[in-house]
C-alpha positions in Angstrom: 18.4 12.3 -0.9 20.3 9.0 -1.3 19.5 6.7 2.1 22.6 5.4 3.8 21.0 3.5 6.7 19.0 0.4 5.1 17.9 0.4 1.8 21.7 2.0 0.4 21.7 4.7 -2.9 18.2 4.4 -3.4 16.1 7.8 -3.0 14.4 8.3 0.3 12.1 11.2 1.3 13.0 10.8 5.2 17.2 11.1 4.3 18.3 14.7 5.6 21.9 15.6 5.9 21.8 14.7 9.5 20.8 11.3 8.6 17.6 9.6 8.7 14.8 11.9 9.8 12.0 8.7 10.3 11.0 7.9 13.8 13.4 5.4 14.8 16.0 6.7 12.6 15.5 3.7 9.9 13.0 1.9 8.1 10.8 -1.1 9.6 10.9 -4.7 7.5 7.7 -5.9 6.5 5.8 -7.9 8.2 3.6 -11.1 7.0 0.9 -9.5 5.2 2.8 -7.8 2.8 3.8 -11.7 1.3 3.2 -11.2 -2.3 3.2 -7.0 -2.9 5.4 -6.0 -5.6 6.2 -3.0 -3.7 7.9 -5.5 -1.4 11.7 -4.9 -2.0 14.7 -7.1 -1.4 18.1 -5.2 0.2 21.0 -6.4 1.7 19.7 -6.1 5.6 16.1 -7.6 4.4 12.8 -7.1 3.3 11.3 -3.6 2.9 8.3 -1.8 1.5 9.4 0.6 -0.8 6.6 3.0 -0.9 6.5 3.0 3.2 8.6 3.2 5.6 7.0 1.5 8.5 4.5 -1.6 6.7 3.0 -2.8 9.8 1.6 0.6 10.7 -0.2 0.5 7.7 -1.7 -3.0 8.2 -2.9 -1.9 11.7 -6.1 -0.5 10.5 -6.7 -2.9 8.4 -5.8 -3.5 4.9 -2.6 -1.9 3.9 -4.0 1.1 1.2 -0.6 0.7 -0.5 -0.9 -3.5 -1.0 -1.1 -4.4 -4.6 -2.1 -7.9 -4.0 -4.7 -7.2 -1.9 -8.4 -5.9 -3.7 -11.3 -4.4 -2.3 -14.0 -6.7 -2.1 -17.3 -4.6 -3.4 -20.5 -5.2 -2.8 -23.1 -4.8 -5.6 -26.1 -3.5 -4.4 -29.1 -4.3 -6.5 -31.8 -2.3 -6.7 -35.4 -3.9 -7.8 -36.1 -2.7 -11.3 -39.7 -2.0 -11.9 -40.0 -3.9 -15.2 -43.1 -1.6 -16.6 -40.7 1.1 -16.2 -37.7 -0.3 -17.8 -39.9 -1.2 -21.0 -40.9 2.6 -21.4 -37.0 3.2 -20.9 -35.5 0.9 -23.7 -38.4 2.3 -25.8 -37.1 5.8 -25.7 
């Protein structure tokens, strides 16, 4: 359904015909770490998320899984390679 509380004619999961069925009965702004997410959406009452309703929930854990501007650091772990047995690999 088409919200009518904050982020007007745009499709929202949480709209019902008795209005807005999220906790609260609207959508949360974002907060400061979402500064630079292209999922960050301007409306006329603000700043929102558009792929979650309530951003600062999502950055209480941690690292917001939704945050395009944010990547996963991984760490390499690197294994000793016998070198007698990589030889008699790259010969097969």
């Amino acid at each position: 359904m088409l919200c009518t509380t904050v982020r007007k004619d745009q499709e929202c999961p949480f709209m019902t015909a008795n209005g807005c069925s999220y906790t609260g009965g609207i959508c949360h702004e974002t907060v400061e770490a979402c500064e630079g997410c292209s999922r960050k959406v301007e409306f006329s009452s603000g700043w929102f998320c558009s792929a979650c309703p309530d951003p600062a929930a999502k950055w209480k854990s941690g690292h917001c899984n939704l945050a395009t501007h944010v990547t996963k650091a991984t760490t390499s772990n690197k294994q000793k390679i016998n070198p007698l047995k990589a030889s008699k690999r790259a010969n097969r």
